[in-house]
N, C-alpha and C positions, 0 to 999 in steps of 0.2 A: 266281346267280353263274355266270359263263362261265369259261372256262378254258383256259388254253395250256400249250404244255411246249414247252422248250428242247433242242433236237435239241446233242449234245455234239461242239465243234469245237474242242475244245482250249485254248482260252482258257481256262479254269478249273483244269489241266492234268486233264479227264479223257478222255484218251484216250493215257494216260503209258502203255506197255509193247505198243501196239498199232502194229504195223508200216504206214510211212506206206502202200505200195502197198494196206494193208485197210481204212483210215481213211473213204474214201467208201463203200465196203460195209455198213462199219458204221450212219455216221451216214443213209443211206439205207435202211437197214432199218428202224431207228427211226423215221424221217420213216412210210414205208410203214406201220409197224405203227399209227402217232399216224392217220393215213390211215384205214384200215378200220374203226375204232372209231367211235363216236358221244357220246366225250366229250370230246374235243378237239378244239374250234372253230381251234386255231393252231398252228403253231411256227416256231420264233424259233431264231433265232443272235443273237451278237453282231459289233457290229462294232470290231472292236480286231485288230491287230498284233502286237502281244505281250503274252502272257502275264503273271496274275497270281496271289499277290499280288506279285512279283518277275517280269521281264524272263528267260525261259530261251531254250534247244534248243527247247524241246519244239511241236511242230506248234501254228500256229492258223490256222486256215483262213478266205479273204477271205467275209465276208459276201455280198456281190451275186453270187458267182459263183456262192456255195451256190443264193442264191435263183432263180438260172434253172435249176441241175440237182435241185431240189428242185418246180421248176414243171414241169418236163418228167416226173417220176418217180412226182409223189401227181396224185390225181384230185380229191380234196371238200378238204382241208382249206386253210382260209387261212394266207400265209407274213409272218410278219413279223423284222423286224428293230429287238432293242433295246438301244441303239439307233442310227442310223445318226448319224454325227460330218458335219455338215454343212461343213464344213472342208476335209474330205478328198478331196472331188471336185468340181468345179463345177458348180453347184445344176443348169444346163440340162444340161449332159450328165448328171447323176443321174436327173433329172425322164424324159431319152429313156431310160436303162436300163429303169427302172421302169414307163414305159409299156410296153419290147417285153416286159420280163418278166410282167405282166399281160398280156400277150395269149400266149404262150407257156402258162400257167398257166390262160387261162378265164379270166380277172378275180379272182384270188384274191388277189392283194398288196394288206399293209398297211401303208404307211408308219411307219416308227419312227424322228421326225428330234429330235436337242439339239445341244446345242453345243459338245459334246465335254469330255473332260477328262485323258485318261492322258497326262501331259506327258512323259512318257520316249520315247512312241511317237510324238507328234507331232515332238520332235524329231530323234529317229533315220530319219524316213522327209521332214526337210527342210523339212515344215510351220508352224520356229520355231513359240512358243507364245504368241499373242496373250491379252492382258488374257480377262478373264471378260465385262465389256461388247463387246468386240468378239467377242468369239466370238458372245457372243447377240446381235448386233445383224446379225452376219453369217446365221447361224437365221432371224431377222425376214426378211430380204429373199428367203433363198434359198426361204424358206415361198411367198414372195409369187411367184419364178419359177417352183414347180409348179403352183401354183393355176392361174394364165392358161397353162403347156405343156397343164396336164389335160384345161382347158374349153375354150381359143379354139384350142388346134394350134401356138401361137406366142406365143412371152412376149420382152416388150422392158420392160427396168428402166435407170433408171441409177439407179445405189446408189453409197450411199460405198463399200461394200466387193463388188460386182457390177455390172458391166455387158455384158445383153444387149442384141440389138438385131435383132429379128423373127429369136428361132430357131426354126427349126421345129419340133417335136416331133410327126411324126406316126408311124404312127396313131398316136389317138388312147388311152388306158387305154379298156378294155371297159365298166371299172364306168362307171355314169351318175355326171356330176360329178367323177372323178375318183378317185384312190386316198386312201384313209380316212386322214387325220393323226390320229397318236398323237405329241404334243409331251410329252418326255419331260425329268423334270428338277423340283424342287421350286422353284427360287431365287425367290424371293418380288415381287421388284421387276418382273422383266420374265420370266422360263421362263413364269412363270403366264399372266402378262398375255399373251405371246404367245399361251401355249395358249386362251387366251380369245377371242383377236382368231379362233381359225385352227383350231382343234382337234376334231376329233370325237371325240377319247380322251385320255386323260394318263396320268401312270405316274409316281409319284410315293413316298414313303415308305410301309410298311409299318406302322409303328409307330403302334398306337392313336391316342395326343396327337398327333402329329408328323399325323399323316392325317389326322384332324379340322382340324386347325388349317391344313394348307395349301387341306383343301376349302370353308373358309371364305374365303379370302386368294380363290381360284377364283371364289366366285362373288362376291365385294365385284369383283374385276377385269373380272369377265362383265355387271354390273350398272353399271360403268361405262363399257364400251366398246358395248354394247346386244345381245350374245348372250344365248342361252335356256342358263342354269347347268346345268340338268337335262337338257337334251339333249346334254352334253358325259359319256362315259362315265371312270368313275375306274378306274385301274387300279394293279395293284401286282406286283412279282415277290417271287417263294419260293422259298429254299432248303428242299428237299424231302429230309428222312430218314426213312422209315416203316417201324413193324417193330411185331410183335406185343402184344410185351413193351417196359419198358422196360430190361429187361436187353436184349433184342436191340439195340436201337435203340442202345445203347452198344456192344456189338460192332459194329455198321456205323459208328459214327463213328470207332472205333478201325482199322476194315480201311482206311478212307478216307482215315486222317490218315499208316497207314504206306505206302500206295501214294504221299503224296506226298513222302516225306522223301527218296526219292534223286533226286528232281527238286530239292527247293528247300531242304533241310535239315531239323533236327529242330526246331527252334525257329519258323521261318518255319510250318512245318506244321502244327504244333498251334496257334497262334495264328490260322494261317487258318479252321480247323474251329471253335475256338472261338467265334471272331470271325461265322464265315460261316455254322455248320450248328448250333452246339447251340443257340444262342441262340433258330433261327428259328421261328415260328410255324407252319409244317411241318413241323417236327422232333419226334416223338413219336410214340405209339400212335395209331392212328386216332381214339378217342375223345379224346384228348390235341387233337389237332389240328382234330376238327371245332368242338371247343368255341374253342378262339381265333382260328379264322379263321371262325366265326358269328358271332362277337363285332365283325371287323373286316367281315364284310359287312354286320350291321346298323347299322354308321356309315356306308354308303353306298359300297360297293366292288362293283363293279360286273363286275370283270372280274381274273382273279388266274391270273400267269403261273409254272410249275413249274420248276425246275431241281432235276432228280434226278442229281447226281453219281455215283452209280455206273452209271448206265442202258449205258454201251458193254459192260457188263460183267456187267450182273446187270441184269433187268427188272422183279422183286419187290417192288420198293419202288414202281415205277407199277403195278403190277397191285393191289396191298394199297390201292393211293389209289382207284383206277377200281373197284373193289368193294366199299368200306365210307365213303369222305369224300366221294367226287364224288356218290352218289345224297345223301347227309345234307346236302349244301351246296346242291344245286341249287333 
């Protein structure tokens, strides 16, 4: 199993009581420290506008920006993003960031493109909220204008929902072939199918049944469109609480659920913890957790990304994971 952590941008609200002028010191330290280590292959932002599980105040910081001062700042590690709302920018100018952002970086960017879904942000930021087939149908094509910006320098489509017409995208990304798609998104009819047609990674549900069953739906979709299933990597994201004890591990969901009640209330906060962090299969004592996420890697998960909510704040719950679950998982 390989593995990513989620550098904290506030989206999640954890970076609540940290003054905006320390917020990139912060998330830059973290990037650096994820950096000098040898057990994180990644990290990831998100790309979202506003906060959840509720619209605040509180900081979230633009994805692609992070990913060029997080390209200039680490040296080894790869940057991705999960996952980028293809909606939100138009696929060739996306395609020219991502290329200068891999060449700034070494060739480290890894694509993390779906088809968006926080319908509060898309319409506050004037996006109106198009159907779910159009959204994925807009995915489809804009998938199809990085591929030819990666490999030929210049991509011309007419789409229903895109049209270029010989942009240029140079240089080139560094990596050979182009920057890694991770199509991100379960929907059974067409996320899959895309990630089939297009995908060298997926990210998908976490849940036992729920993972089996869409990595089947995978490869019946891979098997009809003439890709190798096995050469496509499954991936999955983790809410990450680690502690000794499981008496500790309830004191950190308890500090985490009152750090959020004066951003989102009492009621929103504990539903979000319960909803987001006890439940998770990161969540628990080391030995708690290698046992059910060995469980989900011998169904074929390939690749498992972290998010440690208190990490701006406290680094213990990644150092407890990097010394007792990452050697037992690897």
């Amino acid at each position: 199993m390989r593995f990513g952590i989620f550098i904290p941008q506030g989206w999640r609200h954890d970076l609540v009581g940290i003054e905006p002028a320390e917020q990139w010191r912060v998330m830059r330290d973290l990037a650096q420290r994820a950096d000098a280590g040898d057990i994180w292959e990644s990290l990831w932002v998100y790309d979202h506008f506003h906060t959840v599980p509720v619209p605040t105040e509180e900081a979230t910081h633009e994805a692609w920006t992070l990913m060029s001062a997080f390209a200039a700042s680490t040296s080894r590690i790869r940057l991705g993003q999960m996952c980028t709302a293809m909606s939100y920018r138009n696929p060739a100018y996306l395609a020219k960031v991502a290329a200068t952002v891999d060449l700034i970086s070494g060739g480290r960017v890894e694509m993390g493109i779906g088809g968006g879904w926080y319908e509060h942000e898309w319409r506050a930021y004037g996006y109106g909220f198009p159907t779910a087939g159009e959204r994925l149908a807009r995915l489809d094509e804009g998938v199809q204008i990085f591929r030819q910006a990666w490999t030929e320098g210049k991509a011309t489509l007419n789409g229903v929902h895109y049209q270029v017409d010989g942009a240029i995208v140079r240089p080139l990304p560094l990596q050979e072939g182009g920057i890694p798609l991770w199509i991100a998104g379960g929907g059974e009819k067409k996320t899959l199918r895309i990630a089939a047609k297009y995908a060298q990674y997926t990210n998908f549900s976490n849940v036992p049944e729920e993972f089996t069953q869409k990595s089947e739906i995978l490869r019946a979709h891979c098997a009809d469109v003439g890709t190798d299933f096995d050469a496509i990597v499954r991936s999955s994201n983790f809410n990450a609480v680690l502690a000794a004890t499981e008496a500790e591990v309830e004191e950190r969901l308890s500090a985490i659920q009152a750090k959020l009640v004066p951003a989102i209330g009492d009621d929103q906060a504990k539903g979000y913890v319960d909803g987001m962090f006890r439940t998770s299969a990161a969540t628990g004592t080391p030995e708690q957790v290698i046992e059910k996420l060995s469980a989900i890697r011998d169904l074929g998960l390939g690749y498992a990304i972290f998010n440690f909510p208190e990490s701006a704040y406290d680094t213990s719950g990644i150092e407890l994971f990097e010394r007792e679950v990452a050697p037992a998982l690897r």
